[in-house]
C-alpha positions, 0 to 999 in steps of 0.5 A, spaced: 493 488 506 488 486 501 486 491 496 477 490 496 476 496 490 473 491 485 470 487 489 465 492 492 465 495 485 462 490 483 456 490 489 454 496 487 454 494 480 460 497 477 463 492 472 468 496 468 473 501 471 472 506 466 464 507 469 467 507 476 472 513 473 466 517 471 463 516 478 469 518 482 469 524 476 462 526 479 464 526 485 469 530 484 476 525 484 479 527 477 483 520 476 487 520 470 486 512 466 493 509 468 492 511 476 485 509 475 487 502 471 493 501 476 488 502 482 482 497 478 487 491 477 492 491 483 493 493 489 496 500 491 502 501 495 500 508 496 493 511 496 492 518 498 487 519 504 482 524 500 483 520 494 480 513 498 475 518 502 471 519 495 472 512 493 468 510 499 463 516 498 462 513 491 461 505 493 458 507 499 463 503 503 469 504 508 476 504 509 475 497 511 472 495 507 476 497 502 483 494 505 482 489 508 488 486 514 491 479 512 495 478 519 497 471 516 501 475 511 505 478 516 506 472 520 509 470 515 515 475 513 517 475 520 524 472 521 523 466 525 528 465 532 532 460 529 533 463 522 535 470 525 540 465 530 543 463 523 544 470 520 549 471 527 544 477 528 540 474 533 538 480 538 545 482 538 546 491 537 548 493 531 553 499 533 553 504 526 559 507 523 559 514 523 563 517 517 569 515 514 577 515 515 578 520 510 585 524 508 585 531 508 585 534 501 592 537 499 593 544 500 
């Protein structure tokens, strides 16, 4: 997944993320300015569903916009059939321990 924030910030004529924290602020969206750096720079591994609903009201885009699928990225952590045959794990069930072997406390 591809994060597009500055790309359509710049569609609409939003070049600096301190104008787009004023603008988020207008519409409602208080972000303080390391969340507001964090979301201009990178790519979030969480984004809140209210929180990405005002920024698509603000650049008048979105979901999809702003997220974008990369379906070559997941084929590519995938393991492959030979490399899964090599770590012995090759479809074979893992049965987990439940527990351990533990003496009782003295009395």
């Amino acid at each position: 997944m591809r994060w597009n924030l500055r790309m359509k910030a710049a569609e609409q004529g939003i070049w600096k993320s301190t104008e787009m924290r004023r603008r988020l602020a207008d519409a409602g969206l208080e972000i303080s300015a390391g969340k507001m750096s964090a979301l201009w720079t990178g790519t979030p591994t969480t984004i809140r569903l209210d929180d990405l609903d005002v920024i698509c009201f603000v650049l008048e885009c979105a979901p999809t916009d702003l997220l974008i699928c990369e379906p070559d990225q997941v084929k590519t952590r995938k393991p492959r059939k030979s490399e899964e045959s090599a770590t012995g794990t090759g479809g074979a069930s893992i049965t987990p321990r439940l527990g351990r072997n533990r003496t009782l406390p003295p009395a």
